[in-house]
N, CA, C and O atoms as a Tinker XYZ file with bonds, in Angstrom:
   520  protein
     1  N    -22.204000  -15.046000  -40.129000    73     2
     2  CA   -21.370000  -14.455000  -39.122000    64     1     3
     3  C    -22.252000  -14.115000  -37.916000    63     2     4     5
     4  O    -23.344000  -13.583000  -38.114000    81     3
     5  N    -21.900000  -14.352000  -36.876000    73     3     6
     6  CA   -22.797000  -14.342000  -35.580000    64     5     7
     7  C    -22.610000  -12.824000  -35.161000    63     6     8     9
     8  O    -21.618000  -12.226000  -35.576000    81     7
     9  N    -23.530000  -12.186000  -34.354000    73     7    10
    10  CA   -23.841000  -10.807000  -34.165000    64     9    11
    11  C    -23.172000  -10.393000  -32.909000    63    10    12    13
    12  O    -23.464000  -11.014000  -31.888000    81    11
    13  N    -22.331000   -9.447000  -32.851000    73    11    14
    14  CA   -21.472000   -8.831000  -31.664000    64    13    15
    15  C    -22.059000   -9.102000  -30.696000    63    14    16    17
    16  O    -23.261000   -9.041000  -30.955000    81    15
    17  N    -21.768000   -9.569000  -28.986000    73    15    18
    18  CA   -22.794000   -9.019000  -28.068000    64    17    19
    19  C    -22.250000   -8.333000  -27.656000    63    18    20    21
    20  O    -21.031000   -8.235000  -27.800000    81    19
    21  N    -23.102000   -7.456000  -26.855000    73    19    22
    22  CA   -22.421000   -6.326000  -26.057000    64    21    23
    23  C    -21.819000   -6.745000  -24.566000    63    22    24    25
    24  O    -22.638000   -7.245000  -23.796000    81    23
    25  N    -20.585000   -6.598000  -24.141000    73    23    26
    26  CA   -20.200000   -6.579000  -23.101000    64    25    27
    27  C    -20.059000   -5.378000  -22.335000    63    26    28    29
    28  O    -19.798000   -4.295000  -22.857000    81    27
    29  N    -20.218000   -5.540000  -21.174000    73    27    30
    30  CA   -19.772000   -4.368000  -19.950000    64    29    31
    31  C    -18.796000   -4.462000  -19.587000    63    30    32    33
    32  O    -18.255000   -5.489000  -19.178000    81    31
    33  N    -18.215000   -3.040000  -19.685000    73    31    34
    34  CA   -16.816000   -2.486000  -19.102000    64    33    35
    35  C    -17.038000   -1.980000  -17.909000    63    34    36    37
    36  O    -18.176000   -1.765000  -17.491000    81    35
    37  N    -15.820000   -1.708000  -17.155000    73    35    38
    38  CA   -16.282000   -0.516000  -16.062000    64    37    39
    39  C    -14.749000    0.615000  -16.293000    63    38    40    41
    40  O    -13.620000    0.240000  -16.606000    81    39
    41  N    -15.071000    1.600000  -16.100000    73    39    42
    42  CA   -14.193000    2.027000  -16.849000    64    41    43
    43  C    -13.416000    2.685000  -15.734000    63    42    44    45
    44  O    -13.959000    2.675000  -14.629000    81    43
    45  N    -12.011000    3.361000  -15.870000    73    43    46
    46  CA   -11.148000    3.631000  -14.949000    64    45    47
    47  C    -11.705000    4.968000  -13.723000    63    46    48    49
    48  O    -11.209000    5.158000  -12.612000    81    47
    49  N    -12.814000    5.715000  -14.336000    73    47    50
    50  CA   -13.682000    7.030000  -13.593000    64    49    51
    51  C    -14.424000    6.142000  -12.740000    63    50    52    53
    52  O    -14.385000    6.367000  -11.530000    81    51
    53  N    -15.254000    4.937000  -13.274000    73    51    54
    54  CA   -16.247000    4.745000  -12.500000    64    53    55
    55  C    -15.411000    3.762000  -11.255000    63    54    56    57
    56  O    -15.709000    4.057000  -10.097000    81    55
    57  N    -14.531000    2.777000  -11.425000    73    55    58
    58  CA   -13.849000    2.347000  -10.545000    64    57    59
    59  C    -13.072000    3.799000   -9.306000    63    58    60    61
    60  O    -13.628000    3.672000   -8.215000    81    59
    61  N    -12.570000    4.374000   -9.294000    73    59    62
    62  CA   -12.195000    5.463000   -8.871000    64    61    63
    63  C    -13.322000    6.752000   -8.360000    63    62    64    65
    64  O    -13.180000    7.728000   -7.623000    81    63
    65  N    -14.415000    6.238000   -9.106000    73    63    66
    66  CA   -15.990000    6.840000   -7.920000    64    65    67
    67  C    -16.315000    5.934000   -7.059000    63    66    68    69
    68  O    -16.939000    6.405000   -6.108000    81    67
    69  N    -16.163000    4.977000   -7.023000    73    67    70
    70  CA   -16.691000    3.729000   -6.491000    64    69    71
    71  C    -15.469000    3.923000   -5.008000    63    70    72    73
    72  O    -15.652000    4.034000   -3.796000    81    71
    73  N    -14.453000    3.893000   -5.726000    73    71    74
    74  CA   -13.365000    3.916000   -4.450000    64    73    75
    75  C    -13.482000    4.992000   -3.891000    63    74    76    77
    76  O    -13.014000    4.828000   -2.765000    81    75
    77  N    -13.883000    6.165000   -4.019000    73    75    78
    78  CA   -14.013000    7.347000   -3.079000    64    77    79
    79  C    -15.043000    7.161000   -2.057000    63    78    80    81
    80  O    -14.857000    7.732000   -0.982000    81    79
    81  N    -16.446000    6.224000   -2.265000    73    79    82
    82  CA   -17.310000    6.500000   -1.355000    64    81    83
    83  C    -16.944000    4.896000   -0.532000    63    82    84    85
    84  O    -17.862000    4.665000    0.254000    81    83
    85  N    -16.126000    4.032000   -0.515000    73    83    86
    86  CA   -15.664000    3.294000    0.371000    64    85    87
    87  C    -14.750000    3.510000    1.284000    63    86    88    89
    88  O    -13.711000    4.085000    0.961000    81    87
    89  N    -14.995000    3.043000    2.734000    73    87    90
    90  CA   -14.332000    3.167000    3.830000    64    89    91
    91  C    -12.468000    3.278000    3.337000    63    90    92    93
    92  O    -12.115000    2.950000    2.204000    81    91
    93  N    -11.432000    3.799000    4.431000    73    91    94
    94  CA   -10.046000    3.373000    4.322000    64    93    95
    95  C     -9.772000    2.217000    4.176000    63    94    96    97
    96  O     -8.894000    1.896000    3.376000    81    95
    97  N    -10.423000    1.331000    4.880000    73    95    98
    98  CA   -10.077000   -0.082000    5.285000    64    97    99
    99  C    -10.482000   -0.902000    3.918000    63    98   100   101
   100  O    -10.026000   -1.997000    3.590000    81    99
   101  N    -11.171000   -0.339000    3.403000    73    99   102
   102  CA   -11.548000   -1.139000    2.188000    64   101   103
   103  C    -10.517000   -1.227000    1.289000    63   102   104   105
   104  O    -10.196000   -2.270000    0.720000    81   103
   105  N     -9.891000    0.040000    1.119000    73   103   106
   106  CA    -8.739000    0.103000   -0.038000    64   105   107
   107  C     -7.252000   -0.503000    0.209000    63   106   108   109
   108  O     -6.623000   -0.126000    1.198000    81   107
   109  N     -6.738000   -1.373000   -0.629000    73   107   110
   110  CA    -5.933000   -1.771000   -0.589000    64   109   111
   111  C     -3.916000   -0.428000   -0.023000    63   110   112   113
   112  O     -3.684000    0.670000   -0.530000    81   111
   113  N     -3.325000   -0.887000    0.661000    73   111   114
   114  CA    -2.407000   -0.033000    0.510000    64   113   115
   115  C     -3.052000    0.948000    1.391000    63   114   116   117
   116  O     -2.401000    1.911000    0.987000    81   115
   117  N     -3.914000    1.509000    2.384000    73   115   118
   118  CA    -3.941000    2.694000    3.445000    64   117   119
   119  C     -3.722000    1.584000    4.515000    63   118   120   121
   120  O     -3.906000    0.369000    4.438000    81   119
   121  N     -3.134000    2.608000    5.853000    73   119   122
   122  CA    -3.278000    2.049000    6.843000    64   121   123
   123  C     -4.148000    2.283000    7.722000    63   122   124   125
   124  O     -4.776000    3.330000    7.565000    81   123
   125  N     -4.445000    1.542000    8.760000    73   123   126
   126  CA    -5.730000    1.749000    9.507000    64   125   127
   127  C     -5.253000    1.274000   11.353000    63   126   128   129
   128  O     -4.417000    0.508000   11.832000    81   127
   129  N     -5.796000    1.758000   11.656000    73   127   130
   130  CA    -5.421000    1.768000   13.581000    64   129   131
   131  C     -4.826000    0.044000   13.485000    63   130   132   133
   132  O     -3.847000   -0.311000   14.141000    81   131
   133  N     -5.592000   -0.910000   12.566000    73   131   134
   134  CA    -5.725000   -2.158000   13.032000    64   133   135
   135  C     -4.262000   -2.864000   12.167000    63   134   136   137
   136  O     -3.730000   -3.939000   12.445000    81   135
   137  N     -3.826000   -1.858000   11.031000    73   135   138
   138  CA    -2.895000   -2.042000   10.507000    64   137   139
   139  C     -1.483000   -1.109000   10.689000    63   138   140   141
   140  O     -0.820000   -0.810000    9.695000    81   139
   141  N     -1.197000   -0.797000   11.686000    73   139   142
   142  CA    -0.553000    0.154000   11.501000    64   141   143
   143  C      0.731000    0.420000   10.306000    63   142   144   145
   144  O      1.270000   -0.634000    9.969000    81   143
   145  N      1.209000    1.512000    9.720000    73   143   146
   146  CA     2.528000    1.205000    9.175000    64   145   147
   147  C      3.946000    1.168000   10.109000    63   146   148   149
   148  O      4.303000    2.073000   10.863000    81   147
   149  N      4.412000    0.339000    9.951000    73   147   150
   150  CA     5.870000   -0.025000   10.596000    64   149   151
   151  C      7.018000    0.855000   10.318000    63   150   152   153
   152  O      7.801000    1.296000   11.159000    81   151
   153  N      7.035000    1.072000    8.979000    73   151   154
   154  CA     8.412000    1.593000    8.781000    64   153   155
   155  C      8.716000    3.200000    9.279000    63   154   156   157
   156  O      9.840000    3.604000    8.979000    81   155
   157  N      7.721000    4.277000   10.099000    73   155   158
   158  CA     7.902000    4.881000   10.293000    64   157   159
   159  C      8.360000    4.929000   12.042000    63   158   160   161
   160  O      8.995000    5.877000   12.506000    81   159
   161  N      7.898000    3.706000   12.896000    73   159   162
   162  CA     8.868000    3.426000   13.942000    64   161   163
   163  C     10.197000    2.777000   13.821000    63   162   164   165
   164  O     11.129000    2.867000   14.620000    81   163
   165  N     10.161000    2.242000   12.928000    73   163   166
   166  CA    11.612000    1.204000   12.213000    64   165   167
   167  C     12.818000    3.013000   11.550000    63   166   168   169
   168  O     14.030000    3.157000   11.706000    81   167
   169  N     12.041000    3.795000   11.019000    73   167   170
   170  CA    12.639000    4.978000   10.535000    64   169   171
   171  C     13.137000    5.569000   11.977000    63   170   172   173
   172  O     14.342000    5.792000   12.090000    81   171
   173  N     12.354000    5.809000   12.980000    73   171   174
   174  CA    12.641000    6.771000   14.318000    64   173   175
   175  C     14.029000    5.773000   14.867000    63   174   176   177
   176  O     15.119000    6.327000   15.006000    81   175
   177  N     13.888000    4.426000   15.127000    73   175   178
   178  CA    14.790000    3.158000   15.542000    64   177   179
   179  C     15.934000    3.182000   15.021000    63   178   180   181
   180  O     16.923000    2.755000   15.617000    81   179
   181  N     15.985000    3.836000   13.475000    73   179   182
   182  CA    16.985000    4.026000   12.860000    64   181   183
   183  C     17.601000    5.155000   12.975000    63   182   184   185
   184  O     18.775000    5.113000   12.608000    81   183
   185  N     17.259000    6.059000   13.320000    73   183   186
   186  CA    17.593000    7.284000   13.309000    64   185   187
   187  C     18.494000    7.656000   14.878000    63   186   188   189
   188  O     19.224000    8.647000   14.921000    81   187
   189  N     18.369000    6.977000   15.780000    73   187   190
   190  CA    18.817000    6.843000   16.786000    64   189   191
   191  C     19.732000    6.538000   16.896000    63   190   192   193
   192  O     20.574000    7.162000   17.542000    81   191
   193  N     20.022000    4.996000   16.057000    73   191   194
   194  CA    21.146000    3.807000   15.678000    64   193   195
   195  C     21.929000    4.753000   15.305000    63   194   196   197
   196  O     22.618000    5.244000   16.199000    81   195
   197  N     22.059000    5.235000   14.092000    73   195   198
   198  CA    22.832000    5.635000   13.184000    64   197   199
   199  C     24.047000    6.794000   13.476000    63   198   200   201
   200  O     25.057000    6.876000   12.776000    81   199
   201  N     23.762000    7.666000   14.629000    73   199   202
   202  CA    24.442000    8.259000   14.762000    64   201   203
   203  C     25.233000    7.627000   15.877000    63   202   204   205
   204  O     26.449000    7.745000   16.024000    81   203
   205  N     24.458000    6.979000   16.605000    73   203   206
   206  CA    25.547000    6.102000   18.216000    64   205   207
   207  C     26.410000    5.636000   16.982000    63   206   208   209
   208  O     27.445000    6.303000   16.988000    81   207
   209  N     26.391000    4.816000   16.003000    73   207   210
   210  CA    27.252000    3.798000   15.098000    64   209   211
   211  C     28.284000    5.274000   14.776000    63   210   212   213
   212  O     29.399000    4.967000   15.198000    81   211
   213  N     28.319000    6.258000   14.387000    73   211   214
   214  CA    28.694000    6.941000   13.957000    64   213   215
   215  C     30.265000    7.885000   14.839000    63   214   216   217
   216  O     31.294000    8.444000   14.459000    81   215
   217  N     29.462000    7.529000   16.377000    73   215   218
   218  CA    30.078000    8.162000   17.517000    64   217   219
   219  C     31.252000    7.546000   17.578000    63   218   220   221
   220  O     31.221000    6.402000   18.030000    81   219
   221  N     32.598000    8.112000   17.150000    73   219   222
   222  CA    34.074000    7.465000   17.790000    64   221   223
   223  C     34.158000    7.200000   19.037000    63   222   224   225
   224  O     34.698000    6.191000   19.493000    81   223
   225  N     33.378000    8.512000   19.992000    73   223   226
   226  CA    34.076000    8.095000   21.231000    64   225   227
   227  C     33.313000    7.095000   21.618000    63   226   228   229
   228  O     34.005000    6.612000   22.514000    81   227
   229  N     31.855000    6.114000   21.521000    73   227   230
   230  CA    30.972000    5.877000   21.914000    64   229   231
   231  C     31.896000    4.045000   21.211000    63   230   232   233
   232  O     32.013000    3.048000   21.924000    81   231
   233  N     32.297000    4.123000   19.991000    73   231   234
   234  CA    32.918000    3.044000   19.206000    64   233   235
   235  C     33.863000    2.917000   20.295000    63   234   236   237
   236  O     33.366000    2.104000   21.074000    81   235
   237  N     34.800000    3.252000   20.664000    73   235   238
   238  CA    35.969000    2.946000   21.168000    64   237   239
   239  C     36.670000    2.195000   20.313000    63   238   240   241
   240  O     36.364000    2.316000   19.126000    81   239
   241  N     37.673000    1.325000   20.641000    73   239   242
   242  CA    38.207000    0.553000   19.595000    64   241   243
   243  C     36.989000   -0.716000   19.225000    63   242   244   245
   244  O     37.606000   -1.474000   18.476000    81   243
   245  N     36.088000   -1.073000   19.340000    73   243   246
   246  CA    35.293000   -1.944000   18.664000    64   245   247
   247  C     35.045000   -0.941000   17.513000    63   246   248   249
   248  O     35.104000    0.281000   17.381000    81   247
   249  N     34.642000   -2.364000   16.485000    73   247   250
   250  CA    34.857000   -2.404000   15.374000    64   249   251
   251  C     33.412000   -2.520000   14.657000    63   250   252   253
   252  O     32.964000   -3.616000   14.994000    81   251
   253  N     32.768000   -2.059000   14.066000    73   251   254
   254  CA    31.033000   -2.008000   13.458000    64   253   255
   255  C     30.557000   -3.074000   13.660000    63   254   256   257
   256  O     29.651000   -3.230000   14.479000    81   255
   257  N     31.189000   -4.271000   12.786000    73   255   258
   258  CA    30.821000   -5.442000   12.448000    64   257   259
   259  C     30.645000   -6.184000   13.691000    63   258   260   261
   260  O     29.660000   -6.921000   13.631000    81   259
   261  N     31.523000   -6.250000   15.227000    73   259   262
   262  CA    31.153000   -6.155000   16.031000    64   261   263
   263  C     30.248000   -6.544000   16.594000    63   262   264   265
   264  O     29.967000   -7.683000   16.969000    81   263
   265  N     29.380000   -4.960000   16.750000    73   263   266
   266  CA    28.370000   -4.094000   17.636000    64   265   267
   267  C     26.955000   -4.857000   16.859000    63   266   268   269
   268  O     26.998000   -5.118000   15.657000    81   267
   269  N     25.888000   -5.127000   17.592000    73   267   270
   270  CA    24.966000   -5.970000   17.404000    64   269   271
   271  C     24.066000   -4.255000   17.023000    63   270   272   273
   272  O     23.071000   -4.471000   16.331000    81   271
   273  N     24.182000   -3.343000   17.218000    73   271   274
   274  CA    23.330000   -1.810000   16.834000    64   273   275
   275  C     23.542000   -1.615000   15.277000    63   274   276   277
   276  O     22.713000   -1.361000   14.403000    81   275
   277  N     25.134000   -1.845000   15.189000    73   275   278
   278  CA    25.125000   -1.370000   13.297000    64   277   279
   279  C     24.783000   -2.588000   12.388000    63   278   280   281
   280  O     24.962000   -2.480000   11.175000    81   279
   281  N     24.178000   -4.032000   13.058000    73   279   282
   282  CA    23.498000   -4.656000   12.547000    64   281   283
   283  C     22.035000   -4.710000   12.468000    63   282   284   285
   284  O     21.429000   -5.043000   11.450000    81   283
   285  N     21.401000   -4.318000   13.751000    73   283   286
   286  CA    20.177000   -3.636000   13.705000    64   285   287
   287  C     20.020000   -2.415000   12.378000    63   286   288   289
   288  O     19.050000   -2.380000   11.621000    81   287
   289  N     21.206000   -1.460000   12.315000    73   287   290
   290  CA    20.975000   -0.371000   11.335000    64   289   291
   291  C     21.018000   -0.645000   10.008000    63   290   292   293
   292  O     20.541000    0.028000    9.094000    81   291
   293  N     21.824000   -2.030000    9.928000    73   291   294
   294  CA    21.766000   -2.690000    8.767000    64   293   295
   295  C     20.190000   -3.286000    8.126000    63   294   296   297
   296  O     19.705000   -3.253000    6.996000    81   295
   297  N     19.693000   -3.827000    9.451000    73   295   298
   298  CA    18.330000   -4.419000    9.007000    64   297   299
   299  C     17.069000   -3.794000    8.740000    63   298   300   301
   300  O     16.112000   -4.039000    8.005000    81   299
   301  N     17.441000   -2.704000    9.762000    73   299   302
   302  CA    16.388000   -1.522000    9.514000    64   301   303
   303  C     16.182000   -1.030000    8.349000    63   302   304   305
   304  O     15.076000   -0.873000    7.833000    81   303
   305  N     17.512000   -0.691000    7.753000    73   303   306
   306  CA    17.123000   -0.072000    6.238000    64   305   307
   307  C     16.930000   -0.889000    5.383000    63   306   308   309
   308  O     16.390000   -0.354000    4.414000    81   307
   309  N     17.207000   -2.577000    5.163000    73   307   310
   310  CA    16.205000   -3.443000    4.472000    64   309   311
   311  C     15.211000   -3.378000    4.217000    63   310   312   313
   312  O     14.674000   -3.512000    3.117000    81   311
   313  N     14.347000   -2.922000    6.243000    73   311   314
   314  CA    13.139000   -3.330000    6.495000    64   313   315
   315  C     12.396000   -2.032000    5.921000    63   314   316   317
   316  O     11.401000   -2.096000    5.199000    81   315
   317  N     12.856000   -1.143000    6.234000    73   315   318
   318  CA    12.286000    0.335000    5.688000    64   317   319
   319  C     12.313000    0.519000    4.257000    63   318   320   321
   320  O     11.352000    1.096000    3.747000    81   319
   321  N     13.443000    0.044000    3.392000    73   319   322
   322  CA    13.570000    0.150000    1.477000    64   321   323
   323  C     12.678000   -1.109000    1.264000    63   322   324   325
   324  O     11.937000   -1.151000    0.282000    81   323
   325  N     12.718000   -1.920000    1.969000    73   323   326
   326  CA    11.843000   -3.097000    1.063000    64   325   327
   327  C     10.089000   -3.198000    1.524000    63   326   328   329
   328  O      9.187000   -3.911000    1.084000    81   327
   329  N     10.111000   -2.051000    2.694000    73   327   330
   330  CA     8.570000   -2.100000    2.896000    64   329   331
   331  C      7.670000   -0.795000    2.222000    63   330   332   333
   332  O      8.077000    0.367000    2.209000    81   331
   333  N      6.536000   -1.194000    1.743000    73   331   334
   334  CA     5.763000   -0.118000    1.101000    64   333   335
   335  C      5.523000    0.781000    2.601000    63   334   336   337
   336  O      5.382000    0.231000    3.693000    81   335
   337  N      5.513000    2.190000    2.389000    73   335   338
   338  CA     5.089000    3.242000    3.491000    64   337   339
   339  C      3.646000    3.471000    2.949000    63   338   340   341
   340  O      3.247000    3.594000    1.790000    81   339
   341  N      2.886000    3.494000    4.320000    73   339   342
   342  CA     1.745000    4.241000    3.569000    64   341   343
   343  C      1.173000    5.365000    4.721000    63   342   344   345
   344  O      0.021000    5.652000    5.047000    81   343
   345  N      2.712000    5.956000    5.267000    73   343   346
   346  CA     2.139000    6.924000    6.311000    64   345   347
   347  C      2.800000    8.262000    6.040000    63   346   348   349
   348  O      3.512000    8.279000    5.035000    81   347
   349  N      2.739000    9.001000    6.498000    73   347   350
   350  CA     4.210000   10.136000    6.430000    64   349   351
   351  C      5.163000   10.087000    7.334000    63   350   352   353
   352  O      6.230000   10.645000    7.080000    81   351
   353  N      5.014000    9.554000    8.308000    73   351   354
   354  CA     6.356000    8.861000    9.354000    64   353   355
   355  C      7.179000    7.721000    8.706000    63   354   356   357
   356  O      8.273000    7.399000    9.168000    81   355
   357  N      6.471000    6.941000    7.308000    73   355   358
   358  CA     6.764000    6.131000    6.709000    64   357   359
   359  C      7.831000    6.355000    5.588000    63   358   360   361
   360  O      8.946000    5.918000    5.303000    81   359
   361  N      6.814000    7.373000    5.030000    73   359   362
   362  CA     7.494000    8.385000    3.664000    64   361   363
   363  C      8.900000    9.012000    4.263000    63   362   364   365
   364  O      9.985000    8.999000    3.682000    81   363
   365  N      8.680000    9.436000    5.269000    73   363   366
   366  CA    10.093000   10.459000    5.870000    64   365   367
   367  C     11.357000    9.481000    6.101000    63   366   368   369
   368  O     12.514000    9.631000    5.708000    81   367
   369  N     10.885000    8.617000    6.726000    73   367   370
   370  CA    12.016000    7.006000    7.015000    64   369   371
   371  C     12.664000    6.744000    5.701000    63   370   372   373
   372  O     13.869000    6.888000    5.492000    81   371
   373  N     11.843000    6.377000    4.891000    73   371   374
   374  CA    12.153000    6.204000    3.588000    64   373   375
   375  C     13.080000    7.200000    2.554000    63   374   376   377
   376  O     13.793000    6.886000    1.601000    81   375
   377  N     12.775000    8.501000    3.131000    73   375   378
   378  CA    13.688000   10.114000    2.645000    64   377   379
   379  C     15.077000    9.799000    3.136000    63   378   380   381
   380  O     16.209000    9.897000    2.662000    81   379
   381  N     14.503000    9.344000    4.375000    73   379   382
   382  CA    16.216000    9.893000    5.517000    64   381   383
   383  C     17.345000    8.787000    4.758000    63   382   384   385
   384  O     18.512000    9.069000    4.484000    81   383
   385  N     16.714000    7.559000    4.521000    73   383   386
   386  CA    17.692000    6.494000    4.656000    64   385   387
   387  C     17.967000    6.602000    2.780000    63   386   388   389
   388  O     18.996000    6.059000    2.378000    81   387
   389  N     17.274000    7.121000    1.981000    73   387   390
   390  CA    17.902000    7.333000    0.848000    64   389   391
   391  C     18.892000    8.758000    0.878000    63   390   392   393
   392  O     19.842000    8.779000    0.096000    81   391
   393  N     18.687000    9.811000    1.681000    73   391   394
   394  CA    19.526000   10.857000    1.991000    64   393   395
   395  C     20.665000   10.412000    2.548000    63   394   396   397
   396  O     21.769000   10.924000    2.357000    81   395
   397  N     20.490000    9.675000    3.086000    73   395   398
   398  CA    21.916000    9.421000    4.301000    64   397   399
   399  C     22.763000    8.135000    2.940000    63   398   400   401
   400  O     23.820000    7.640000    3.331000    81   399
   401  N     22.433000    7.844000    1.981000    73   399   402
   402  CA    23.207000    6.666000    1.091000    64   401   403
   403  C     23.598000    8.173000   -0.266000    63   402   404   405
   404  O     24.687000    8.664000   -0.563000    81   403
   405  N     22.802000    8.360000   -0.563000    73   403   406
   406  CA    23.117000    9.791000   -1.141000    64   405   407
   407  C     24.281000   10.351000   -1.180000    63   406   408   409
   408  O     25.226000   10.411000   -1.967000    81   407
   409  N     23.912000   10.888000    0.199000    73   407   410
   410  CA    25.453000   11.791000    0.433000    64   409   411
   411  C     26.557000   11.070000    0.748000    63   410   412   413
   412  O     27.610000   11.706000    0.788000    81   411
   413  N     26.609000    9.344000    1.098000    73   411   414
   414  CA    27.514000    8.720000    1.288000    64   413   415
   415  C     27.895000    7.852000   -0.553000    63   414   416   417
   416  O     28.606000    6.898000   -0.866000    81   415
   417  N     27.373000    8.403000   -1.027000    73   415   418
   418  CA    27.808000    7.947000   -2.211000    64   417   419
   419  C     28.000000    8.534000   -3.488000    63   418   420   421
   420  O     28.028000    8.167000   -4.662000    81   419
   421  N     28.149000    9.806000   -2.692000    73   419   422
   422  CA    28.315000   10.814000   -3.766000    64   421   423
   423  C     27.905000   10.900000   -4.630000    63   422   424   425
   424  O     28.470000   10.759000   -5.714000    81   423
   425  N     26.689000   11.183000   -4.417000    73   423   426
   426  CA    25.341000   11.495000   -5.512000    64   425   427
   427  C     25.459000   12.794000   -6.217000    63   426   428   429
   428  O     26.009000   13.808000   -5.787000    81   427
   429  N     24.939000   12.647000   -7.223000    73   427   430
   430  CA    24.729000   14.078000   -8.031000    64   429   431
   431  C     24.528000   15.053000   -6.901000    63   430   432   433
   432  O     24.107000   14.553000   -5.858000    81   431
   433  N     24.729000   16.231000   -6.909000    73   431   434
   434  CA    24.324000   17.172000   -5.485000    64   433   435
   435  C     22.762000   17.470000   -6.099000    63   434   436   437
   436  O     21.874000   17.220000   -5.285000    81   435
   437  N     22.416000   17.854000   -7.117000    73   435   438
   438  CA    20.740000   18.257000   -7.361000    64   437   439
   439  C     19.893000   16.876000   -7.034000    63   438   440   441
   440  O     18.770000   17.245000   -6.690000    81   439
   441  N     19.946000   15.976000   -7.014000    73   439   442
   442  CA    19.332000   14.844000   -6.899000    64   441   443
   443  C     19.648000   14.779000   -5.187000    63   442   444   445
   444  O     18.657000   14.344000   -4.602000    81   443
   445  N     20.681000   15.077000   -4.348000    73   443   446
   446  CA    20.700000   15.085000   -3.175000    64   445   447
   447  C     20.214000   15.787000   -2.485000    63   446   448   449
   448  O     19.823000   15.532000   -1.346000    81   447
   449  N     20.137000   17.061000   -3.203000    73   447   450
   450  CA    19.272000   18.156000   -2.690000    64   449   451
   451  C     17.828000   17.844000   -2.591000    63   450   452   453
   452  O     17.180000   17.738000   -1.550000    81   451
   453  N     17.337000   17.689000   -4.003000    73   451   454
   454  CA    16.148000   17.023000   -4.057000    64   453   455
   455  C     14.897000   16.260000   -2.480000    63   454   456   457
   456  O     13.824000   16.471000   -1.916000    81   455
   457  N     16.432000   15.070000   -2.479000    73   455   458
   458  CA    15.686000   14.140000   -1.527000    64   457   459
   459  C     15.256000   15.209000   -0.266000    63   458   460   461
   460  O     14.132000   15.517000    0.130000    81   459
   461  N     16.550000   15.634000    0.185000    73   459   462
   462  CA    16.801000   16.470000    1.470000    64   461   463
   463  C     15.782000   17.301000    1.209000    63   462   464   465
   464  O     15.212000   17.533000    2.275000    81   463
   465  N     15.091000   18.064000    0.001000    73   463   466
   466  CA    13.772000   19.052000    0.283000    64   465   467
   467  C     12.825000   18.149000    1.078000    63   466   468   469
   468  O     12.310000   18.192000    2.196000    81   467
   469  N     12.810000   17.181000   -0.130000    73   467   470
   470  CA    11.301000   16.226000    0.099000    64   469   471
   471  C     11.184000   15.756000    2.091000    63   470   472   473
   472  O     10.172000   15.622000    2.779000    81   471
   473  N     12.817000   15.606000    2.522000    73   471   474
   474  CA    12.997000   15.189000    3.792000    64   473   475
   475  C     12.231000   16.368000    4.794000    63   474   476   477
   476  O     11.387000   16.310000    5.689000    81   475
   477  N     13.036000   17.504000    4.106000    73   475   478
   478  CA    12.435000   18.352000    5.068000    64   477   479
   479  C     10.801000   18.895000    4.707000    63   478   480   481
   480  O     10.164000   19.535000    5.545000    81   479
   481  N     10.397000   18.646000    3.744000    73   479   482
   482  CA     9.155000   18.846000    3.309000    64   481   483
   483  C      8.148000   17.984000    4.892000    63   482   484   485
   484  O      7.555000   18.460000    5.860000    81   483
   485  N      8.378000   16.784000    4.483000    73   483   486
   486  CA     7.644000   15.553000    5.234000    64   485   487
   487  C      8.162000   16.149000    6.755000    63   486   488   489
   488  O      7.423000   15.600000    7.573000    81   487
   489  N      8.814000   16.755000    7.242000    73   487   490
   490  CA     9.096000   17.288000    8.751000    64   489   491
   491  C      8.233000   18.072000    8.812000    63   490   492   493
   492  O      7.271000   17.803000    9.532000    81   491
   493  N      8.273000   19.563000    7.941000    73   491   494
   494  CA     7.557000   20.345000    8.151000    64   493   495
   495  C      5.780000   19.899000    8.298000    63   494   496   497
   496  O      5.077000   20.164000    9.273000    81   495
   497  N      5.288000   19.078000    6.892000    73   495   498
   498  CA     4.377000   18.506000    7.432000    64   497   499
   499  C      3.526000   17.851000    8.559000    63   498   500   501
   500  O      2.420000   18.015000    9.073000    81   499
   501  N      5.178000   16.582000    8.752000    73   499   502
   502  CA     4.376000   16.539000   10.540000    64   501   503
   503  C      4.543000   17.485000   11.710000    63   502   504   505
   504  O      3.908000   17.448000   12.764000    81   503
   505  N      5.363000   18.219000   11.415000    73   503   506
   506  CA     5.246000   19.316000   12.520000    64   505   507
   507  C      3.830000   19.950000   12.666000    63   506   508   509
   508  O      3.402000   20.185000   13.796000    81   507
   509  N      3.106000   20.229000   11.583000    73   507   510
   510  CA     2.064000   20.708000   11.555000    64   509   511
   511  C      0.978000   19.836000   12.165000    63   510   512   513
   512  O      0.266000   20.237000   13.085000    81   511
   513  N      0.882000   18.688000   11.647000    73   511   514
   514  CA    -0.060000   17.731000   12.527000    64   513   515
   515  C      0.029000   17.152000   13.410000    63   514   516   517
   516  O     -0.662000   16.165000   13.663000    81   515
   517  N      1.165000   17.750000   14.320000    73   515   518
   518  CA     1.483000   16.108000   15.756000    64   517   519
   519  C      0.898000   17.521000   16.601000    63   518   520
   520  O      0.727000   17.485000   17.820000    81   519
C-alpha cells in the first residue's frame, strides 16, 4: 500500500487574512471609483418615475401602458432586482422597490414592516455620511 502524501490546504481563516490585507479593487463584488454601482442611480431614477406614474392629474386620460416613464419604471426595477448592489444607495434601491411590491401585494404587515425599517435604516445611514 503506497504511503499518504501530505497535501496543502488553505483553510477558510487564512483565505479571509489574506483578503483583509488586499486592496478593494482586488476583491471580487466591492465597488471602486472605476466601477461604480448603478443600481443606486437606477434606484433615485426610479423613485422619481414612480410617483409621476402614480399622479392622476399628471395621467390625464392616458393610459400606463401608453407612457414611455411607466416603462422606464418597469425596467428599472428589473435592472435594480436583477443587479447585485454593492453600495448603500444600492442596498436602499433595492429596499424601496421590494417595499413598494410589498405593500402592493399585500404582504404579511411584519415582513412589510421589516423591509420599511431596513429602508429607513439605509436613509438614516446615508444621512449620516453625505
Amino acid at each position: 500500500m503506497p504511503k499518504a502524501t501530505r497535501t496543502s490546504t488553505t483553510s477558510r481563516r487564512a483565505l479571509l487574512g489574506a483578503a483583509v490585507s488586499l486592496p478593494a479593487v482586488a476583491l471580487p463584488g466591492v465597488a471602486t471609483a472605476a466601477e461604480p454601482d448603478p443600481v443606486g442611480a437606477w434606484g433615485r431614477e426610479w423613485a422619481y418615475l414612480v410617483p409621476l406614474c402614480d399622479n392622476l392629474e399628471w395621467l390625464g386620460d392616458r393610459e400606463l401602458d401608453d407612457l414611455a416613464e411607466w416603462h422606464r419604471v418597469l425596467e428599472l426595477e428589473g435592472l435594480i432586482r436583477s443587479t447585485p448592489a454593492t453600495t448603500l444607495p444600492g442596498l436602499r434601491a433595492k429596499l424601496a422597490v421590494a417595499e413598494l411590491h410589498a405593500r402592493g401585494r399585500g404582504m404579511d404587515p411584519s415582513a412589510a414592516a421589516s423591509i420599511r425599517d431596513a429602508l429607513e435604516t439605509a436613509d438614516r445611514i446615508l444621512a449620516t455620511t453625505a
